[in-house]
N, CA, C and O atoms as a GROMACS GRO file, in nm:
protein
  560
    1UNK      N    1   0.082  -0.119   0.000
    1UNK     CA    2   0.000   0.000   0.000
    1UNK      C    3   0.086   0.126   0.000
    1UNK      O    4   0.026   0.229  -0.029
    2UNK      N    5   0.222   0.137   0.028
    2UNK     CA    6   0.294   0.244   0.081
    2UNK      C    7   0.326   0.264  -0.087
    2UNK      O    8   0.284   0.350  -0.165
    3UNK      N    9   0.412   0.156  -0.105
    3UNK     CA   10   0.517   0.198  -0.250
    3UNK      C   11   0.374   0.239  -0.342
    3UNK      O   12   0.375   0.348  -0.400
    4UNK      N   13   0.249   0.150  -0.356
    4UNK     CA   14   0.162   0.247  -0.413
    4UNK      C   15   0.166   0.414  -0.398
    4UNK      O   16   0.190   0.501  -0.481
    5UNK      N   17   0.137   0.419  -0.272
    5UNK     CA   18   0.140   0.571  -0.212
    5UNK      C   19   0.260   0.648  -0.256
    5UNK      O   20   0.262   0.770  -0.265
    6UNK      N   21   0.353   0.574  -0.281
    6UNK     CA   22   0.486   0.647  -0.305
    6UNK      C   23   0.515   0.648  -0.447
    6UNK      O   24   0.602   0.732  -0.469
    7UNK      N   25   0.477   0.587  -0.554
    7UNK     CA   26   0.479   0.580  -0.649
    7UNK      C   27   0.376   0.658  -0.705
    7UNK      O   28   0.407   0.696  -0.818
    8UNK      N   29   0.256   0.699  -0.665
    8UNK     CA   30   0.149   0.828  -0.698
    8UNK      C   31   0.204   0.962  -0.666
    8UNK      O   32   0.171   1.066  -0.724
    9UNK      N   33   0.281   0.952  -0.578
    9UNK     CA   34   0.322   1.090  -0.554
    9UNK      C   35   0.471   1.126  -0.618
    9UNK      O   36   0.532   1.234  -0.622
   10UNK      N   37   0.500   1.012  -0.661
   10UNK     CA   38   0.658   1.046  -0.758
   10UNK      C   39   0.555   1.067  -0.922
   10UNK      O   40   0.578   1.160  -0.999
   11UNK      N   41   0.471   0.988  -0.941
   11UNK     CA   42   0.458   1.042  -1.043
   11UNK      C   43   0.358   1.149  -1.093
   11UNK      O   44   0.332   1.180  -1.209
   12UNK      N   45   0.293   1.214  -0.937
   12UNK     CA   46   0.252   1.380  -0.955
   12UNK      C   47   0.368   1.452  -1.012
   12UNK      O   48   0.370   1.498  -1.126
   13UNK      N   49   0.440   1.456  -0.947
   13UNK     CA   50   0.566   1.561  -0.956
   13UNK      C   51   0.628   1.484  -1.128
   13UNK      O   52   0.649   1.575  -1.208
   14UNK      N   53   0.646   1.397  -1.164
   14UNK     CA   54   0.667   1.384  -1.253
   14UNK      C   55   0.614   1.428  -1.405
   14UNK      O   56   0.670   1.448  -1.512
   15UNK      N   57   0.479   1.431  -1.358
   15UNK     CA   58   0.420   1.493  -1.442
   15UNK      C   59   0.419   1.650  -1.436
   15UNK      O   60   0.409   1.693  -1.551
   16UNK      N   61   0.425   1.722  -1.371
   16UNK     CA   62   0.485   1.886  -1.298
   16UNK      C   63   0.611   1.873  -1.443
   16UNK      O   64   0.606   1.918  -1.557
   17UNK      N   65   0.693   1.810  -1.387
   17UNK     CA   66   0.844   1.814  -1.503
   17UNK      C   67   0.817   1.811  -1.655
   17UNK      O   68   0.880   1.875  -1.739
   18UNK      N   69   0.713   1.727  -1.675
   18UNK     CA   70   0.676   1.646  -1.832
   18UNK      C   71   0.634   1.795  -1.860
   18UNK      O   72   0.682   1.854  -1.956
   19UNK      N   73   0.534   1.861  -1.767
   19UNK     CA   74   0.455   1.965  -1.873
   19UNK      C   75   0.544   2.058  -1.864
   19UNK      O   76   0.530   2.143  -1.952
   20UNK      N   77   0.647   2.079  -1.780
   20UNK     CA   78   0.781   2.192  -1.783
   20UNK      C   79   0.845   2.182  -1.937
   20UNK      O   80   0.866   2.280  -2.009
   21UNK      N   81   0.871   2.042  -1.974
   21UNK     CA   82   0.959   2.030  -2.056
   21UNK      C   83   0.849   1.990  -2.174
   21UNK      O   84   0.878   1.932  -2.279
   22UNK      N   85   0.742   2.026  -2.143
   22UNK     CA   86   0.608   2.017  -2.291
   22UNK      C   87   0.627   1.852  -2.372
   22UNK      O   88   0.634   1.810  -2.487
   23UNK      N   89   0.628   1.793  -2.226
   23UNK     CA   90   0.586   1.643  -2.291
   23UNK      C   91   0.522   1.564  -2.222
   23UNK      O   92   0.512   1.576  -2.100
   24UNK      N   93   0.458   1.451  -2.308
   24UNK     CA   94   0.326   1.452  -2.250
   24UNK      C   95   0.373   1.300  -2.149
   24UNK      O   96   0.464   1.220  -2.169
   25UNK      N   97   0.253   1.305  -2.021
   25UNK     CA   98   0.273   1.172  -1.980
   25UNK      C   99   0.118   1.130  -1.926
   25UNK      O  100   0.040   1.177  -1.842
   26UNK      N  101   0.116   1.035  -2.005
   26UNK     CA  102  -0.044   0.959  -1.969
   26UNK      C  103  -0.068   0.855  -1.844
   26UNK      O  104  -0.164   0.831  -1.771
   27UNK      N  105   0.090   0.796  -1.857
   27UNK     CA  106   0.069   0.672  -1.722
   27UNK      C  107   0.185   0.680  -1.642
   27UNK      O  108   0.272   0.756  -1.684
   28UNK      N  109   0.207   0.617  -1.530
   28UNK     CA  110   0.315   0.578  -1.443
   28UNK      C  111   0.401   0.499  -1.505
   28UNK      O  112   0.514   0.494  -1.455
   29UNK      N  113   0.371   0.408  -1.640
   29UNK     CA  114   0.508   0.379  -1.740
   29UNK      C  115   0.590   0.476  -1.803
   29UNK      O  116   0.708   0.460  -1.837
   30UNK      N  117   0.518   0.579  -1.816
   30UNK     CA  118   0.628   0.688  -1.880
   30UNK      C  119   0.767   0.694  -1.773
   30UNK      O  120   0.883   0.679  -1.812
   31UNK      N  121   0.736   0.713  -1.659
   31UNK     CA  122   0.854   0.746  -1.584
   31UNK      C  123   0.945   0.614  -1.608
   31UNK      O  124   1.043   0.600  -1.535
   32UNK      N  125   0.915   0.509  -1.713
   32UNK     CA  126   1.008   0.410  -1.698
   32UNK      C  127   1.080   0.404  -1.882
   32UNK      O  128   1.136   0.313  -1.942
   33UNK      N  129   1.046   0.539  -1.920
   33UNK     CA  130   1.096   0.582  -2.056
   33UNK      C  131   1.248   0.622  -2.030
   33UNK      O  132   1.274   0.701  -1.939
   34UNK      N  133   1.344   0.571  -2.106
   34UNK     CA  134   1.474   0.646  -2.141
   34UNK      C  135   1.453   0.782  -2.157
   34UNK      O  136   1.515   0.864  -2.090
   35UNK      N  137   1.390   0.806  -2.222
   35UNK     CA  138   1.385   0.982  -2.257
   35UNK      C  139   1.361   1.063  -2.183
   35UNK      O  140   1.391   1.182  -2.182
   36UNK      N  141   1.296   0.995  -2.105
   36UNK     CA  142   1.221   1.055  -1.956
   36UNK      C  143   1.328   1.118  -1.829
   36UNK      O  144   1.325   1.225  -1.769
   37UNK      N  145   1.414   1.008  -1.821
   37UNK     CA  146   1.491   1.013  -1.746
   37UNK      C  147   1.536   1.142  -1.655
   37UNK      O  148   1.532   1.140  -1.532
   38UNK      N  149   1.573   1.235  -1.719
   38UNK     CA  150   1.587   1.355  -1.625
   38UNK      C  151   1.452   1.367  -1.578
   38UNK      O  152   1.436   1.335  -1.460
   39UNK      N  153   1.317   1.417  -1.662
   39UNK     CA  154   1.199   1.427  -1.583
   39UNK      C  155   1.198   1.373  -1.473
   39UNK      O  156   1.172   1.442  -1.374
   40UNK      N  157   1.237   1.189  -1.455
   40UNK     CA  158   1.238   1.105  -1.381
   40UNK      C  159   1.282   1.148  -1.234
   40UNK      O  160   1.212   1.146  -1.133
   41UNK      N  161   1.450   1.198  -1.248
   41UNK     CA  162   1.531   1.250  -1.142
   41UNK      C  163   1.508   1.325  -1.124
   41UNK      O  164   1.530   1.342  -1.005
   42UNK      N  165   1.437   1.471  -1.199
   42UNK     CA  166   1.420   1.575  -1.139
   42UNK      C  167   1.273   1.559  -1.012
   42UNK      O  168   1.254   1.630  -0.913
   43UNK      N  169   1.195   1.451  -1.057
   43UNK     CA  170   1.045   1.433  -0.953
   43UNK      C  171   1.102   1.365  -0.858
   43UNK      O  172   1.027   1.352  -0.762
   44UNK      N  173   1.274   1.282  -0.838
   44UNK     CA  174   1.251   1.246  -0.724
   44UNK      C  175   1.336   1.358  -0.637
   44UNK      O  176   1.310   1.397  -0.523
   45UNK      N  177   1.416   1.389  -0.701
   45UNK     CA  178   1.469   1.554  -0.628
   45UNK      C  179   1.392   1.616  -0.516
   45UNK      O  180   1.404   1.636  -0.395
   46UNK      N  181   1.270   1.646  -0.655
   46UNK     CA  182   1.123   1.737  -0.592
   46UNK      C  183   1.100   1.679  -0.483
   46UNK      O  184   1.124   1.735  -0.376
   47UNK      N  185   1.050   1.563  -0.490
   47UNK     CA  186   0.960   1.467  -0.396
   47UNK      C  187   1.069   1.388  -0.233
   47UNK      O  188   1.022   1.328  -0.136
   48UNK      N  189   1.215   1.419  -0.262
   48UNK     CA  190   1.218   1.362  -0.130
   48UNK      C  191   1.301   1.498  -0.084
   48UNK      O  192   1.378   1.485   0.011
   49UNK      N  193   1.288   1.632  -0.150
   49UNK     CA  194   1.381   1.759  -0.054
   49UNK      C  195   1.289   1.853   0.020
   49UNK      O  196   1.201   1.920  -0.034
   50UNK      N  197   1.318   1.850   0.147
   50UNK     CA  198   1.222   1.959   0.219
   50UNK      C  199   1.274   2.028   0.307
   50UNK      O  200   1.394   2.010   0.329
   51UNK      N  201   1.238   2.077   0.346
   51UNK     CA  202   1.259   2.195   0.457
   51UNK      C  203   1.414   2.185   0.550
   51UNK      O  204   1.503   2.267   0.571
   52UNK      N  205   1.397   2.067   0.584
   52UNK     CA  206   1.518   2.023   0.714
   52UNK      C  207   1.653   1.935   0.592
   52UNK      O  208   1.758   1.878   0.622
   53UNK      N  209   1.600   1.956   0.475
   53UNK     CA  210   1.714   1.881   0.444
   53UNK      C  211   1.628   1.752   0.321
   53UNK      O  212   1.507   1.732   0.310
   54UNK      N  213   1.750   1.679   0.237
   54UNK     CA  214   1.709   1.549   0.152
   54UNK      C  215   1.658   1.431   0.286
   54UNK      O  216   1.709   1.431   0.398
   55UNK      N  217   1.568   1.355   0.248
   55UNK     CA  218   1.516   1.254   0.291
   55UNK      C  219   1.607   1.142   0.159
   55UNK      O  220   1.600   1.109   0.040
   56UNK      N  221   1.703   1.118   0.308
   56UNK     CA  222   1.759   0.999   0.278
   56UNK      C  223   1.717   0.918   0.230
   56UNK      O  224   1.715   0.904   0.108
   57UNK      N  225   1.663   0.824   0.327
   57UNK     CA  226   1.571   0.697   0.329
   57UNK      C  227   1.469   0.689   0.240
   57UNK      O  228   1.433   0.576   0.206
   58UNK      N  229   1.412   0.787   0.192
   58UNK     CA  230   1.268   0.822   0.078
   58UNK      C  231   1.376   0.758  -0.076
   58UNK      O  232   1.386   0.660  -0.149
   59UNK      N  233   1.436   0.888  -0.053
   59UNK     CA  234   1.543   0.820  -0.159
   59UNK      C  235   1.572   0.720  -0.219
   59UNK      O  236   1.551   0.697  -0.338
   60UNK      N  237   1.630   0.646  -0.130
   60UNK     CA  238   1.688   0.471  -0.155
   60UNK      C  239   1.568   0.414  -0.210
   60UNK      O  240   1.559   0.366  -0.323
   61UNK      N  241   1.442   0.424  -0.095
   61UNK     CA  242   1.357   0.376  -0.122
   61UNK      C  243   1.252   0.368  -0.271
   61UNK      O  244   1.187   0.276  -0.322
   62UNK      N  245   1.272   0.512  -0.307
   62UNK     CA  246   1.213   0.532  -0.401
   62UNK      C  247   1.291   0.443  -0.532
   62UNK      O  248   1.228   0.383  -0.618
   63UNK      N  249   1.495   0.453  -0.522
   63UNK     CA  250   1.556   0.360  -0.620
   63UNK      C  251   1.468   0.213  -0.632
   63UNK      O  252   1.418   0.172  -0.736
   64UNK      N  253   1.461   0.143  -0.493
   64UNK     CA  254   1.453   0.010  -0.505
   64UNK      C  255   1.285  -0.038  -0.534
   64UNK      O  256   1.250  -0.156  -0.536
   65UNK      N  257   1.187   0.083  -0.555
   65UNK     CA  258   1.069   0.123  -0.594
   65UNK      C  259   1.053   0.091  -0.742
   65UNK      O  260   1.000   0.004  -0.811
   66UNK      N  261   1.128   0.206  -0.757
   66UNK     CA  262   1.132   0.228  -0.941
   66UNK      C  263   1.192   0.069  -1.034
   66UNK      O  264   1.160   0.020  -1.143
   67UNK      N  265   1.284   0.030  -0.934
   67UNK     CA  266   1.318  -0.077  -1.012
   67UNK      C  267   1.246  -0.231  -0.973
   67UNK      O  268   1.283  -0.330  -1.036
   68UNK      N  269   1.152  -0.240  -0.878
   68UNK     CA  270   1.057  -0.339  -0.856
   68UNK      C  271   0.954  -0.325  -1.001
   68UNK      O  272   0.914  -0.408  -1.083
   69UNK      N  273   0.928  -0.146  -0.980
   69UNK     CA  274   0.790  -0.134  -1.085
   69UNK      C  275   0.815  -0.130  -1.216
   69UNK      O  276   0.725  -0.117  -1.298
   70UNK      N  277   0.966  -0.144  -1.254
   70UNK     CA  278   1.023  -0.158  -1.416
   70UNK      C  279   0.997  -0.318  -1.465
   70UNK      O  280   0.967  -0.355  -1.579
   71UNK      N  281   1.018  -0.406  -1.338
   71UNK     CA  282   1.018  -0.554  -1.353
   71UNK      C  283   0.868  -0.594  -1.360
   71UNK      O  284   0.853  -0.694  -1.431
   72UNK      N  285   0.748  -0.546  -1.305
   72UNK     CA  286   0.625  -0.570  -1.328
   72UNK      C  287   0.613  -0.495  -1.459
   72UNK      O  288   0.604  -0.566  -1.559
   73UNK      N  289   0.612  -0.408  -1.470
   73UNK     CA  290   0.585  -0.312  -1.622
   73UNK      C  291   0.658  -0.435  -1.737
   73UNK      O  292   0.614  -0.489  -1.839
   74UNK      N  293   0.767  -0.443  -1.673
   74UNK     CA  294   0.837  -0.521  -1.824
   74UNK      C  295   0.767  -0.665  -1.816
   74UNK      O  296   0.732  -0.704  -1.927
   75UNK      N  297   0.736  -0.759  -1.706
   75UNK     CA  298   0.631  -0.845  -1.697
   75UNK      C  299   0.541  -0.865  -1.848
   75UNK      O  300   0.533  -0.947  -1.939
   76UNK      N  301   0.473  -0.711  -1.801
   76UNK     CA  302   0.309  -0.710  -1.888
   76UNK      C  303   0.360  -0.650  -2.036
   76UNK      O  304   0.276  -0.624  -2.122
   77UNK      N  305   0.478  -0.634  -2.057
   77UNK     CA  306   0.479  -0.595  -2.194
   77UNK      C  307   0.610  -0.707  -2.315
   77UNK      O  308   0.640  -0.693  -2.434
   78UNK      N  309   0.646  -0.785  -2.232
   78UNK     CA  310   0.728  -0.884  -2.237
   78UNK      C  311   0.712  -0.869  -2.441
   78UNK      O  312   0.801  -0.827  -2.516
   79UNK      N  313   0.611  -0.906  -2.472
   79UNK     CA  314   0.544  -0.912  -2.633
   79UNK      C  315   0.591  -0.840  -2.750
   79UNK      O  316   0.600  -0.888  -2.863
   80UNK      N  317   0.626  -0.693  -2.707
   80UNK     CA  318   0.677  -0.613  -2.786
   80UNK      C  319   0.800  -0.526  -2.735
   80UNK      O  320   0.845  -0.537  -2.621
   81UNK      N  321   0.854  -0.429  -2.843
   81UNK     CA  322   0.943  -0.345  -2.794
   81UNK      C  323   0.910  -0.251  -2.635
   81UNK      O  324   1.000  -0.178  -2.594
   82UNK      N  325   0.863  -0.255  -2.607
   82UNK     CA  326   0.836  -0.171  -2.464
   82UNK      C  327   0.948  -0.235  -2.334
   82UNK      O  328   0.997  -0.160  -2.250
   83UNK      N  329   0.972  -0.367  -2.338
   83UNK     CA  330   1.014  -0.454  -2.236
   83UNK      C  331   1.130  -0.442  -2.262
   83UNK      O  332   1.198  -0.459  -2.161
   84UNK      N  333   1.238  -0.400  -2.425
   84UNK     CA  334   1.393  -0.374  -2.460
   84UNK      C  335   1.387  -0.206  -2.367
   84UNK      O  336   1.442  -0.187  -2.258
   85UNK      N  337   1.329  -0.129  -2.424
   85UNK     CA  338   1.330   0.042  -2.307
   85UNK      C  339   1.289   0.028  -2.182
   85UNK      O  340   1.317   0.130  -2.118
   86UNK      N  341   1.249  -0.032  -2.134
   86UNK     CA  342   1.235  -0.064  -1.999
   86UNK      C  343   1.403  -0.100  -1.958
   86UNK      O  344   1.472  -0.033  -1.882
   87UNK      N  345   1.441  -0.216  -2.026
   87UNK     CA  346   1.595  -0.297  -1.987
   87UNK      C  347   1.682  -0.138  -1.997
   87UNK      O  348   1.746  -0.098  -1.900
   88UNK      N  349   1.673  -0.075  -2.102
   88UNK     CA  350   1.719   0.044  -2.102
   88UNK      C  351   1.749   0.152  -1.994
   88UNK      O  352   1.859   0.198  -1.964
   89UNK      N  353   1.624   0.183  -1.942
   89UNK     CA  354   1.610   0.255  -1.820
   89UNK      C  355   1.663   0.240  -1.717
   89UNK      O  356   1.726   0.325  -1.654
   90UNK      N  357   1.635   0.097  -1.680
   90UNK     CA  358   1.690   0.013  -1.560
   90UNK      C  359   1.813   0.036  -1.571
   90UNK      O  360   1.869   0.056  -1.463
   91UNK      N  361   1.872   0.042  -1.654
   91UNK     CA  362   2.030   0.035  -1.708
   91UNK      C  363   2.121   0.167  -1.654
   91UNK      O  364   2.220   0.182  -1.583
   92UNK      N  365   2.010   0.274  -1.746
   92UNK     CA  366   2.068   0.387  -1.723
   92UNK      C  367   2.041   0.424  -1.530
   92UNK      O  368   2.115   0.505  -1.474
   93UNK      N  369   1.935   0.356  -1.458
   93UNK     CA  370   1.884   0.410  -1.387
   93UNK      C  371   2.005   0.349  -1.246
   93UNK      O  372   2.019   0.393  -1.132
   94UNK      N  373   2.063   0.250  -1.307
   94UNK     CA  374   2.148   0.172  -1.215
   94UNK      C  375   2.325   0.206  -1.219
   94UNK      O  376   2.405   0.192  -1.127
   95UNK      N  377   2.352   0.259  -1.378
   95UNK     CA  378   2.410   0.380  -1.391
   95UNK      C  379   2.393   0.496  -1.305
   95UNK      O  380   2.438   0.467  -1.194
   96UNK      N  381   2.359   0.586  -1.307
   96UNK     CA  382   2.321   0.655  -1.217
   96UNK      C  383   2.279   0.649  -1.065
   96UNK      O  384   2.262   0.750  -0.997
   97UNK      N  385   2.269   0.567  -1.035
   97UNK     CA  386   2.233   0.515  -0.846
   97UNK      C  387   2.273   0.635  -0.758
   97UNK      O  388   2.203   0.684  -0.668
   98UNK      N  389   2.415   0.682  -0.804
   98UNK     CA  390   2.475   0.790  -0.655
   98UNK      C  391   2.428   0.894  -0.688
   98UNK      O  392   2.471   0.990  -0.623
   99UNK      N  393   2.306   0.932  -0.816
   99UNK     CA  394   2.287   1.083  -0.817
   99UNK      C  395   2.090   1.099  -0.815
   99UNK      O  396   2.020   1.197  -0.840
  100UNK      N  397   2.041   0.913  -0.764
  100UNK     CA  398   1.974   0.902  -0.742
  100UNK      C  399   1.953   0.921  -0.590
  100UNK      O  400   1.915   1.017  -0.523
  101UNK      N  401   2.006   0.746  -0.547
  101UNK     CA  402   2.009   0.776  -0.413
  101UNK      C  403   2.128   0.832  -0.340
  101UNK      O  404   2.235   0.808  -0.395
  102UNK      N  405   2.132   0.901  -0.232
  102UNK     CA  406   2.219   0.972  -0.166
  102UNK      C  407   2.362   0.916  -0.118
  102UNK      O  408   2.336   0.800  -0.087
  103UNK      N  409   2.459   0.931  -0.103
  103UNK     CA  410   2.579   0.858  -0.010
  103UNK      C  411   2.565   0.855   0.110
  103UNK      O  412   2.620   0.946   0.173
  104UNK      N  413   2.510   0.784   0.163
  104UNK     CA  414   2.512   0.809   0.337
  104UNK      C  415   2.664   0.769   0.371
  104UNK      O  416   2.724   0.664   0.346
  105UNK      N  417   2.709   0.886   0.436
  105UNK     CA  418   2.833   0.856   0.490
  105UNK      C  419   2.830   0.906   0.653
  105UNK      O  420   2.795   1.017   0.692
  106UNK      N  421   2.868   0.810   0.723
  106UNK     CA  422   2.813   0.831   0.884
  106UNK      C  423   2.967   0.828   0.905
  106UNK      O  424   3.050   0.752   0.854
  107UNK      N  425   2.989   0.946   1.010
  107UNK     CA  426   3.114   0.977   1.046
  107UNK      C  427   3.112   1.002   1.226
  107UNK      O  428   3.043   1.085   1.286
  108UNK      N  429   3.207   0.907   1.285
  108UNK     CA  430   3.151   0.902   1.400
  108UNK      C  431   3.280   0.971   1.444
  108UNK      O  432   3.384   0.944   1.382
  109UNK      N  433   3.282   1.059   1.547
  109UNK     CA  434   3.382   1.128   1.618
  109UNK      C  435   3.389   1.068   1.796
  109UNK      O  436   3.356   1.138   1.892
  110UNK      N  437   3.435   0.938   1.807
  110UNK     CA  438   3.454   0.887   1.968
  110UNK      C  439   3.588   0.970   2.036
  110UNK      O  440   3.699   0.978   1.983
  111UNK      N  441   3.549   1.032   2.168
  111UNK     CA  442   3.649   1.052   2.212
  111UNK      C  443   3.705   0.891   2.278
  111UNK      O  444   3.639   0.804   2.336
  112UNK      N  445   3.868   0.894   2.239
  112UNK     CA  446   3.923   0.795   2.320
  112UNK      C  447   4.042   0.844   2.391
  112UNK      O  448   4.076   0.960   2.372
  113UNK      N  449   4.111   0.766   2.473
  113UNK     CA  450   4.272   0.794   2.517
  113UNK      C  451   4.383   0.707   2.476
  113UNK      O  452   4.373   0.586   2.496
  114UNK      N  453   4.480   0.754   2.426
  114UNK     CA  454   4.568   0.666   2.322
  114UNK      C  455   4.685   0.700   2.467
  114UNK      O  456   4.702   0.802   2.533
  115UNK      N  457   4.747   0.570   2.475
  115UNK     CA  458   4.802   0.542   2.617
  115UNK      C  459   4.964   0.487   2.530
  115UNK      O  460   4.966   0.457   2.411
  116UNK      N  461   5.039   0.484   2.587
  116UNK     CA  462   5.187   0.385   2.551
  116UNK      C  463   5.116   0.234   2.528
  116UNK      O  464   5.155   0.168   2.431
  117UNK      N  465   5.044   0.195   2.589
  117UNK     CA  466   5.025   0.053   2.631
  117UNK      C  467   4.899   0.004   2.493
  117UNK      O  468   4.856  -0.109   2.471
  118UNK      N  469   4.865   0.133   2.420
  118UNK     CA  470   4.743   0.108   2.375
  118UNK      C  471   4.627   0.229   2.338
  118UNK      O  472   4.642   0.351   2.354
  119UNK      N  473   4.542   0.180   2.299
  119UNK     CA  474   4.366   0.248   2.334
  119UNK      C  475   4.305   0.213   2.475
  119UNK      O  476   4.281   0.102   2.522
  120UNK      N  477   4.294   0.288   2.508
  120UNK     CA  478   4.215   0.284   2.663
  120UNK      C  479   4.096   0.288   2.624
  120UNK      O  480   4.077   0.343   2.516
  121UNK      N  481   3.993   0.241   2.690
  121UNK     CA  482   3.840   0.262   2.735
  121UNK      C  483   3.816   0.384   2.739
  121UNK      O  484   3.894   0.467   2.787
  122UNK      N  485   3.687   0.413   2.681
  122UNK     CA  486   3.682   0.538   2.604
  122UNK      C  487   3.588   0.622   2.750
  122UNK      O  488   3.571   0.744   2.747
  123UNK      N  489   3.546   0.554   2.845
  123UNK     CA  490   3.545   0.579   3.002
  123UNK      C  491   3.660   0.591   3.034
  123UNK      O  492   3.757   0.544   2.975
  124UNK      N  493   3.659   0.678   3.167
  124UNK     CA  494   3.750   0.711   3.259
  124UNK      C  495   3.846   0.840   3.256
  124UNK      O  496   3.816   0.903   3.155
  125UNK      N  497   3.929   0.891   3.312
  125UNK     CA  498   3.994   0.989   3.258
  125UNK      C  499   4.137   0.997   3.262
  125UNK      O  500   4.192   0.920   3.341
  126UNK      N  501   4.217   1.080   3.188
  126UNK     CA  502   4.345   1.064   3.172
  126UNK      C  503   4.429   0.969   3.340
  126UNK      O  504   4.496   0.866   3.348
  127UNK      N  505   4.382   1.065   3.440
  127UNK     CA  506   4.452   1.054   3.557
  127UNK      C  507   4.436   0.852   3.574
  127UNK      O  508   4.544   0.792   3.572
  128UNK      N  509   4.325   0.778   3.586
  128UNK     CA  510   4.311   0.694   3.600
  128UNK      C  511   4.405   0.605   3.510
  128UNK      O  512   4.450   0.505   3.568
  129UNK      N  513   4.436   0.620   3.406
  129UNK     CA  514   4.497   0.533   3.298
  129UNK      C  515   4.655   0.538   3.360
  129UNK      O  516   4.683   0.627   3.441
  130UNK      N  517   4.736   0.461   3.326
  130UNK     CA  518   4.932   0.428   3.340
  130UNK      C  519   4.998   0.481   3.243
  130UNK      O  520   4.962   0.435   3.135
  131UNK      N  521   5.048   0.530   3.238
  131UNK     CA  522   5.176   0.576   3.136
  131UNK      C  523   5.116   0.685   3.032
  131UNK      O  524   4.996   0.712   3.032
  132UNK      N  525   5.224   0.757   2.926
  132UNK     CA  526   5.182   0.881   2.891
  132UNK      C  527   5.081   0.839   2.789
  132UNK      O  528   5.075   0.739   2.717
  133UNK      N  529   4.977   0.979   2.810
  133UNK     CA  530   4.842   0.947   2.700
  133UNK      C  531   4.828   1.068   2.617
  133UNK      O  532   4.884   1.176   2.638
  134UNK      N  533   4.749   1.040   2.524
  134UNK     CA  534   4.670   1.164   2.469
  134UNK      C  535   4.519   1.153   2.410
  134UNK      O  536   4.472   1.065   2.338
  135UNK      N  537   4.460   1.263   2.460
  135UNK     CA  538   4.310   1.246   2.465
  135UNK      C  539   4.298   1.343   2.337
  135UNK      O  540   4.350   1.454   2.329
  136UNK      N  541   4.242   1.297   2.265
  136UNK     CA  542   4.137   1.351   2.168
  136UNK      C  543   4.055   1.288   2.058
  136UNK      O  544   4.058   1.165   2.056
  137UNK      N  545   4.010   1.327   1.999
  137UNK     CA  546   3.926   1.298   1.899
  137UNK      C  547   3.975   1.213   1.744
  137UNK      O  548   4.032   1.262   1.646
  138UNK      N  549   3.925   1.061   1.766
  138UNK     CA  550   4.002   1.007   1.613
  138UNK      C  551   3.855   0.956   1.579
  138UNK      O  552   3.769   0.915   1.657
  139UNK      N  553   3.849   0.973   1.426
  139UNK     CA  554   3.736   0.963   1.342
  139UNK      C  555   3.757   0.838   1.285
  139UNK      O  556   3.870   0.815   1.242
  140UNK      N  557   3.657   0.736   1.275
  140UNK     CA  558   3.615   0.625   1.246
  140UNK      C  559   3.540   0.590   1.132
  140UNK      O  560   3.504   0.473   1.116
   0.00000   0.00000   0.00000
């Protein structure tokens, strides 16, 4: 019920783009057109940036969306050329992944104490630890 929900509202905004760029889109297969493609990225742009920032997670989600609903689409059209531009899309669309979905890069800053003997327990404080230390910040 959701990726429904999420797939109606990628392809509002998609259609917003189509009539920007004066082309037409009748169904939720268009967004699985080669030609489309920027339209494509520009509705998910639209659709996961707001106020506080990109919605990560919408993101990804929306990648692994688009390419569930290329594999049913190409399903029902298996018969004719429609199911080779579909393979197309997917192609380009998997090409493209890092300017789809986002890089999550999680950068953790632990304070620790770097001792003669070692890494100390990132509890406690200099005085408690043996031999010379230094406290600060190493990124992980």
């Amino acid at each position: 019920m959701a990726d429904m929900r999420r797939l109606a509202h990628l392809f509002k905004y998609f259609k917003q783009q189509c009539e920007k760029a004066q082309k037409l889109a009748t169904s939720s297969a268009d967004l699985l057109v080669r030609s489309n493609f920027e339209e494509t990225k520009e509705a998910i742009q639209m659709y996961t940036n707001s106020d506080q920032g990109v919605k990560a997670g919408l993101k990804t989600q929306l990648y692994y969306l688009i390419k569930r609903f290329a594999k049913i689409i190409k399903g029902t059209h298996l018969d004719n050329d429609r199911a080779a531009e579909i393979d197309n899309f997917v192609q380009v669309l998997e090409l493209h992944k890092s300017l789809v979905t986002p890089l999550i890069v999680i950068k953790f800053l632990l304070p620790i104490h770097i001792t003669t003997t070692g890494i100390a327990s990132r509890r406690g404080s200099v005085e408690e630890m043996h031999g010379q230390s230094y406290v600060g910040n190493v990124s992980r």
